[in-house]
C-alpha positions in Angstrom: -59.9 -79.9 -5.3 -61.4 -82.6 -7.6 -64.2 -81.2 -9.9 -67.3 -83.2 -10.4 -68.6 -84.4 -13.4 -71.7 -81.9 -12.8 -69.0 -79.3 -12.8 -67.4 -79.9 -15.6 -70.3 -80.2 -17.3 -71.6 -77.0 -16.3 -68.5 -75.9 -17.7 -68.3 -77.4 -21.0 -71.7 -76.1 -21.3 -70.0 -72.1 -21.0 -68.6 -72.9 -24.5 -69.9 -70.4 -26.6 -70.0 -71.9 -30.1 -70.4 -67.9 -31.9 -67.9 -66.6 -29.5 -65.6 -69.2 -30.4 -65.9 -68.9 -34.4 -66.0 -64.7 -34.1 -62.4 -65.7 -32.5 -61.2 -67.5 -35.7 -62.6 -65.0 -38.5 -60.9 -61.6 -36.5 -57.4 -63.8 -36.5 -58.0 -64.7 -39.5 -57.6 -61.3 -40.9 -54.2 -61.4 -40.1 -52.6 -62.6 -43.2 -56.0 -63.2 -45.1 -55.7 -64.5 -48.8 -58.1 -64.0 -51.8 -58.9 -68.0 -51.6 -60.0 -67.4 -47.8 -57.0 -68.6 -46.3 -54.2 -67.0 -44.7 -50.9 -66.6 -45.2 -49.0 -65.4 -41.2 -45.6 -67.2 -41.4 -43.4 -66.7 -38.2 -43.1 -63.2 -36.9 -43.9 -61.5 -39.7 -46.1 -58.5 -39.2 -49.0 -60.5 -39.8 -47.9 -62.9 -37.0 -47.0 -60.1 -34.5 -50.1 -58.3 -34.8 -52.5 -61.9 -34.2 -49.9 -62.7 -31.3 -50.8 -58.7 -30.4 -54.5 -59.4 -30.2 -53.5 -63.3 -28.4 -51.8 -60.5 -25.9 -55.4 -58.0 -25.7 -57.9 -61.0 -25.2 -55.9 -62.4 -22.7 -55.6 -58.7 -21.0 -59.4 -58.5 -21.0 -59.6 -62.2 -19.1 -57.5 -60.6 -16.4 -54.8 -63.3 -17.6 -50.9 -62.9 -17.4 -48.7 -62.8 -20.1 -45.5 -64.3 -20.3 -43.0 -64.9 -23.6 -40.0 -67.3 -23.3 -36.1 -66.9 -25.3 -37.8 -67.8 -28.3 -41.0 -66.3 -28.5 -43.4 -68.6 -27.2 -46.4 -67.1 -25.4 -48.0 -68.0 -22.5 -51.3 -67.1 -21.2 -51.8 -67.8 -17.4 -54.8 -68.1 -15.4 -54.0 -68.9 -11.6 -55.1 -71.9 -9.8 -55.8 -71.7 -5.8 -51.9 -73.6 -5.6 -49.7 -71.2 -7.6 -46.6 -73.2 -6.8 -47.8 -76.2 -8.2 -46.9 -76.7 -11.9 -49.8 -75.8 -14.2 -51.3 -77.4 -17.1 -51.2 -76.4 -20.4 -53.2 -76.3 -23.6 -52.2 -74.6 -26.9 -51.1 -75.1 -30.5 -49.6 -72.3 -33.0 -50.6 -68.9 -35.0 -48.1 -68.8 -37.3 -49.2 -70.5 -40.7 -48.1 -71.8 -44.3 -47.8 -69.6 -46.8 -51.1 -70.7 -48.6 -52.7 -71.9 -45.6 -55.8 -71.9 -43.5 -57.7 -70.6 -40.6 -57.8 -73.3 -38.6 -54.5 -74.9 -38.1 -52.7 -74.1 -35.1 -55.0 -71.4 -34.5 -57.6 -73.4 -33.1 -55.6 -74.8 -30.6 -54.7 -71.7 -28.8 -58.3 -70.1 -29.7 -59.9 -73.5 -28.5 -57.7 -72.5 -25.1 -58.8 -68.8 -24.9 -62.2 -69.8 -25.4 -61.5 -72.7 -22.4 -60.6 -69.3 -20.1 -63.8 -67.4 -21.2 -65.5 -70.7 -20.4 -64.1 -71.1 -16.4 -65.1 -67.5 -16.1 -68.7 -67.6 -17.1 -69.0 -71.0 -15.2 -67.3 -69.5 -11.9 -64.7 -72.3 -11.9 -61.6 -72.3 -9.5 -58.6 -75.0 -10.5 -56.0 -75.9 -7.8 -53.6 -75.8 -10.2 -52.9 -72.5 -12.5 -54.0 -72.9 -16.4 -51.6 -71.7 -19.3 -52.9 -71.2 -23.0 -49.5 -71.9 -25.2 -48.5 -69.6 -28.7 -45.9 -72.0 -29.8 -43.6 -69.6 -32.2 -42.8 -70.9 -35.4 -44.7 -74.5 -35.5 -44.9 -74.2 -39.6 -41.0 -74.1 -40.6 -41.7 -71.9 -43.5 -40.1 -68.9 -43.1 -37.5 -70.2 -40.5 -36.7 -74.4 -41.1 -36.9 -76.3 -38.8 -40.4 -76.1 -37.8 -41.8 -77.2 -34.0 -39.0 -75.0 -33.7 -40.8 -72.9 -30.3 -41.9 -76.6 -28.6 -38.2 -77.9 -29.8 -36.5 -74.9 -27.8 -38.4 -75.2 -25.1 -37.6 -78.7 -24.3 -34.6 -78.1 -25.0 -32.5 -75.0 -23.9 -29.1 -75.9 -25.9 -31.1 -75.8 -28.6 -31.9 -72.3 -28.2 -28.4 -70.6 -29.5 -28.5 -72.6 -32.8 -31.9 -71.7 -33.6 -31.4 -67.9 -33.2 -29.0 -68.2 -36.0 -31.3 -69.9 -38.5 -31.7 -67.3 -41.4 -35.3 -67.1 -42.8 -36.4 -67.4 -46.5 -36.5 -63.7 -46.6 -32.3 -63.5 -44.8 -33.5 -62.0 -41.8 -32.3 -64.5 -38.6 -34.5 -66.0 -36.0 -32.7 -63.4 -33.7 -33.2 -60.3 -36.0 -37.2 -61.3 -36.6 -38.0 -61.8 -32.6 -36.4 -59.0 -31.5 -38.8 -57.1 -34.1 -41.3 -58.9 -32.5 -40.7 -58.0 -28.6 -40.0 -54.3 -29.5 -43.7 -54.3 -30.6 -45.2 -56.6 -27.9 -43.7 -53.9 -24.7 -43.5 -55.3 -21.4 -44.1 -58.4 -20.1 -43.3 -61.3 -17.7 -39.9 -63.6 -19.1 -40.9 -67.2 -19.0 -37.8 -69.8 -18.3 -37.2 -72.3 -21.0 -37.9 -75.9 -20.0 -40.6 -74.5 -16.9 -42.2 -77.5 -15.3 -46.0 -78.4 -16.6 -47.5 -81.2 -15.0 -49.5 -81.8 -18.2 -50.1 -80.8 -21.8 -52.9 -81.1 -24.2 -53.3 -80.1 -28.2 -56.7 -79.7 -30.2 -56.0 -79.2 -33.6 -58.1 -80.2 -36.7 -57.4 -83.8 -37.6 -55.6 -82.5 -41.2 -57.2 -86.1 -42.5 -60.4 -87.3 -44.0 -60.6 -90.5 -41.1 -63.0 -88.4 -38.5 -65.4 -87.3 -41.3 -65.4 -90.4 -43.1 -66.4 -92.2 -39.9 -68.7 -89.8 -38.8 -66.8 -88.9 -35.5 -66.2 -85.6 -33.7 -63.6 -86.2 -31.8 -60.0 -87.4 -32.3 -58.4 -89.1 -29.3 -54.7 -89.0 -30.8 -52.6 -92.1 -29.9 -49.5 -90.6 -31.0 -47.5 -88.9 -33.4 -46.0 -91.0 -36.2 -41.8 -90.6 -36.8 -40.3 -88.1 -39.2 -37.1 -87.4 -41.0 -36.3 -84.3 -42.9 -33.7 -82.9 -44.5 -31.6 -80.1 -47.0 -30.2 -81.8 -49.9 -27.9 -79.0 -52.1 -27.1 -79.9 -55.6 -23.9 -78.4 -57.0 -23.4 -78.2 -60.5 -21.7 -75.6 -63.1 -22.9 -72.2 -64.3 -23.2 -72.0 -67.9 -24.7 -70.1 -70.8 -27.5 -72.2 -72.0 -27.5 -71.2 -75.9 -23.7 -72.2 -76.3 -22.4 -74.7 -73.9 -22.8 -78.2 -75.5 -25.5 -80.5 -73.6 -22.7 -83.5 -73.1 -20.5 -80.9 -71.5 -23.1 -79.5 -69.1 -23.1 -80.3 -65.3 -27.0 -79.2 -64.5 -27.7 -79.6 -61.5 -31.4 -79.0 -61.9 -31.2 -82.4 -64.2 -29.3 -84.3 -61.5 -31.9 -82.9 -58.9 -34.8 -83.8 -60.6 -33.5 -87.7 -61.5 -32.9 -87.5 -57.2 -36.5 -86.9 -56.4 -37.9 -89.3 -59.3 -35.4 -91.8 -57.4 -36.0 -90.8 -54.0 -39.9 -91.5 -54.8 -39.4 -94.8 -56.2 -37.6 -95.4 -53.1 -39.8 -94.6 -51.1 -42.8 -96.3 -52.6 -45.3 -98.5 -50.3 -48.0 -100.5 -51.2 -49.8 -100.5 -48.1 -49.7 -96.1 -48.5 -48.4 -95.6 -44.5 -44.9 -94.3 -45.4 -45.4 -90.0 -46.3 -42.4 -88.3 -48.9 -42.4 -85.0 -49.9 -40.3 -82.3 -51.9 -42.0 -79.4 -50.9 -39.1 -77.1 -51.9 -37.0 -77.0 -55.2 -35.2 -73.8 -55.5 -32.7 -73.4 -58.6 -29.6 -71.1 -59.1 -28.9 -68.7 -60.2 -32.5 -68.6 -61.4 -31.8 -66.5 -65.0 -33.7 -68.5 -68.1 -30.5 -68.6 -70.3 -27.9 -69.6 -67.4 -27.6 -73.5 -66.7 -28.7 -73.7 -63.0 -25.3 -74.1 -61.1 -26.8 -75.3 -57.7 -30.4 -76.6 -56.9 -31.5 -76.8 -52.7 -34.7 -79.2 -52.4 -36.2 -80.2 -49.0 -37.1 -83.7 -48.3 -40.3 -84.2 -45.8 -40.1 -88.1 -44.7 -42.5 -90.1 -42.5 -43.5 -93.2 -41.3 -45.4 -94.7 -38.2 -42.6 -97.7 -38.1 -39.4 -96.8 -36.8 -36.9 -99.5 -38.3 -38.5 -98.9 -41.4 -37.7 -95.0 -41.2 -34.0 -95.6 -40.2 -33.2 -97.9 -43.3 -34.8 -95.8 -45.9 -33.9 -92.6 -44.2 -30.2 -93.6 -44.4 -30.8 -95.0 -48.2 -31.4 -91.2 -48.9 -27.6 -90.2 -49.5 -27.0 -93.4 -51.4 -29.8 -92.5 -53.5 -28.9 -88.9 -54.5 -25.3 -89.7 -55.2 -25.6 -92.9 -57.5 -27.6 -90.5 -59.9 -26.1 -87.2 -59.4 -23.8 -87.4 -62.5 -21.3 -84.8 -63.1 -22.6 -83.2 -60.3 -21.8 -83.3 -56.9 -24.6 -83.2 -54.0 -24.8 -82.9 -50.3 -27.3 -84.4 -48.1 -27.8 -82.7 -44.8 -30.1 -83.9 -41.7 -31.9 -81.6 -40.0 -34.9 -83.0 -37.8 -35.6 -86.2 -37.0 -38.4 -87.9 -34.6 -39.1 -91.1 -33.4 -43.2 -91.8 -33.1 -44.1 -90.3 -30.0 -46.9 -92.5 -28.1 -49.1 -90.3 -25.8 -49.8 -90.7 -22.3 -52.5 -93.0 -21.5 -54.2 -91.7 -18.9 -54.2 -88.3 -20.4 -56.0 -90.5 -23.6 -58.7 -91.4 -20.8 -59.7 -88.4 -19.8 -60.6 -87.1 -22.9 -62.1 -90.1 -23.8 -64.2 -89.2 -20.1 -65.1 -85.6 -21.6 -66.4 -86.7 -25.0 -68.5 -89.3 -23.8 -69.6 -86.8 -20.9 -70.9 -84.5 -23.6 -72.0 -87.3 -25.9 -69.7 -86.9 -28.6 -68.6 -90.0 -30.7 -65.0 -90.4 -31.0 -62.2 -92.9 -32.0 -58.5 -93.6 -31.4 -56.1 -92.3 -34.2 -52.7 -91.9 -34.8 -51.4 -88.8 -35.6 -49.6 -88.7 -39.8 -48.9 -84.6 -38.9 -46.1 -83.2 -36.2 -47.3 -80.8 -34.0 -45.9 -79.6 -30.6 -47.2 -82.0 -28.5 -44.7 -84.0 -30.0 -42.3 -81.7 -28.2 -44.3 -81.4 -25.0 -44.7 -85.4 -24.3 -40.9 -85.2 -23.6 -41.2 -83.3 -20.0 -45.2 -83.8 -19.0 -48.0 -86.0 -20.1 -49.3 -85.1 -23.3 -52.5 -86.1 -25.6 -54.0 -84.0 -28.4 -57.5 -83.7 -29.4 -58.6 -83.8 -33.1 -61.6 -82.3 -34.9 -62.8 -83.0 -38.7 -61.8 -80.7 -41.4 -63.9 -80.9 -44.9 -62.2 -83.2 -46.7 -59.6 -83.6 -44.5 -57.7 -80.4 -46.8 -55.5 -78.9 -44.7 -52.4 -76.3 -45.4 -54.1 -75.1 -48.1 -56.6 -72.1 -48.5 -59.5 -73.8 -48.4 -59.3 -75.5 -45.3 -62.8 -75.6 -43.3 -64.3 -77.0 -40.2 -67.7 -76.2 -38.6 -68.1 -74.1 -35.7 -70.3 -77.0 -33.7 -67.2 -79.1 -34.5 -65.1 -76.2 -33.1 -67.2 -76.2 -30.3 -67.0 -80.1 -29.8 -63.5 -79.9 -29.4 -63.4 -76.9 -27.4 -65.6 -78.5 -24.5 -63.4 -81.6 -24.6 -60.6 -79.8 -24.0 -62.0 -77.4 -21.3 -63.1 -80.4 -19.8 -60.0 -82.2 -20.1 -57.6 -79.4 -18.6 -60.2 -78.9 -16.0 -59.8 -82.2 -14.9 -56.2 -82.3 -14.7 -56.1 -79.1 -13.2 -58.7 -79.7 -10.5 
């Protein structure tokens, strides 16, 4: 049953800009920081008690609720064809440690407030419509991150990922099993379930929408990343006696790493992104000589022959200047770019214009679990601005008429694609 445009206007028209922002301050108390941010990394209590109320609000729609092998939520709202593979929207409510109100949980609040929407506008789909709670999207507590859109893709994937032990030692396993004990009963959704399309909207984490005065983000793509544990193993030492030319520091021998690794990695056109976001010493006493040193390495870059050669320059690196000490360079994600689908592109492109909202073509710097979904359905993402383009970080913002922009596009979008 194809929807008309006056139908999908009517709909994007349902999208109740307060209902909508009321959404992202009560899941914002979840985890809320002094700064006005929040900090709800994965399955914490924080994060089981916002997946809790994902779980109420999607009671009160008359929704179902379904949670795969790893966590993942889903939110179903039934089309006239219940056989036929739905289509999705979503994003993540787990955050950083310091971060904001808006990433990842606009997309799934965005989708709840799409439900709401179809409701008040008396809107049938022929397909069903599923609002996505992707588990663990951050990688803080548990590395590696996209971990829930990872899995999902990919069942064998699913065994390994169980295992990983969080920053805290508590396993994947031990933390989700916490989770469903909390959660009751409810529907099991197979890993790697057909969709017959998928659809992110997610603040743009960039200053390129504000600076250009557009609302809307029609994302091209997700750029290629590499990331990775590099350990540092030195010798334990006490620091007031052992003589400086004996020592083997390996917080010395880390730290020449990442000045090298940066040097490496330097680019005078500014497209290629490297980060140590995490620099951990051992045994972490002030008068012991740090015996091991973990850092992670965050790399990404839109070209992917570029990637490969300075990606596998990263070992070579770390071991010319590692000294007396020895180090270990381990890979544990890696991406190509991910191009989106193009006709998915269009019809977004359809519901901005539809609702007057100027927009561009970007590329996406950010991972996200789209990334993940374009591998078994056609996928786009939607962006909005964020002040500043500050993101993961306590001070994110983004207007609720910009939350409301993106929100009708999306409605509109799945809609379309559903109907």
């Amino acid at each position: 049953m194809a929807l008309t445009d006056a139908d999908l206007s009517r709909l994007a028209a349902a999208v109740d800009e307060e209902r909508l922002w009321q959404m992202h301050m009560e899941m914002a108390k979840f985890g809320a920081t002094p700064l006005g941010g929040v900090c709800r990394e994965c399955l914490t209590p924080e994060d089981i008690q916002a997946r809790l109320l994902l779980k109420r609000w999607a009671e009160e729609l008359g929704c179902d609720v379904s949670i795969d092998a790893i966590g993942n939520m889903f939110v179903r709202r039934n089309g006239s064809d219940t056989a036929a593979p739905p289509i999705a929207t979503g994003s993540h409510l787990d955050s950083q440690p310091t971060g904001g109100k808006f990433d990842g949980a606009y997309g799934v609040l965005a989708g709840i407030e799409m439900l709401y929407a179809l409701r008040d506008a008396n809107i049938q789909t022929e397909r069903s419509i599923e609002v996505i709670n992707f588990t663990n999207e951050e990688g803080g507590r548990f590395q590696p991150g996209v971990m829930g859109s990872q899995v999902f893709v990919r069942p064998n994937e699913l065994e390994r990922m169980l295992g990983v032990v969080g920053t805290d030692g508590v396993t994947m396993a031990e933390a989700l099993a916490g989770f469903m004990a909390e959660v009751g009963p409810v529907n099991t959704k197979p890993l790697k379930a057909p969709f017959a399309g998928f659809v992110e909207a997610h603040i743009e984490q960039a200053p390129r929408l504000e600076e250009t005065g557009n609302i809307i983000g029609v994302v091209t793509g997700i750029q290629g990343a590499r990331k990775y544990q590099v350990t540092v193993r030195g010798e334990e030492a006490h620091s007031g006696t052992m003589p400086m030319r004996r020592r083997k520091d390996s917080v010395l021998a880390a730290s020449k790493m990442v000045v090298a690794l940066h040097e490496l990695m330097a680019d005078p056109d500014d497209l290629t992104r490297f980060n140590v976001g995490r620099f951990q010493a051992y045994p972490g006493a002030p008068s012991v000589v740090p015996g091991q040193v973990r850092f992670s390495i965050d790399f990404r870059c839109p070209n992917d022959d570029k990637r490969e050669v300075l990606g596998n320059r990263i070992a070579e690196v770390c071991s010319t200047v590692a000294g007396p000490c020895d180090v270990e360079v381990l890979e544990i994600q890696r991406a190509e770019t991910t191009p989106f689908d193009q006709g998915v592109m269009q019809v977004i492109a359809r519901a901005a214009d539809r609702i007057n909202c100027p927009r561009m073509d970007l590329l996406s710097g950010a991972a996200h679990d789209a990334r993940n979904m374009a591998r078994i359905c056609p996928t786009g993402m939607v962006f909005i601005p964020c002040e500043g383009g500050i993101s993961h970080n306590e001070v994110e913002s983004a207007t609720p008429s910009d939350l409301a922009a993106g929100a009708r596009v999306i409605a509109q979008t799945v809609a379309e694609m559903a109907g």
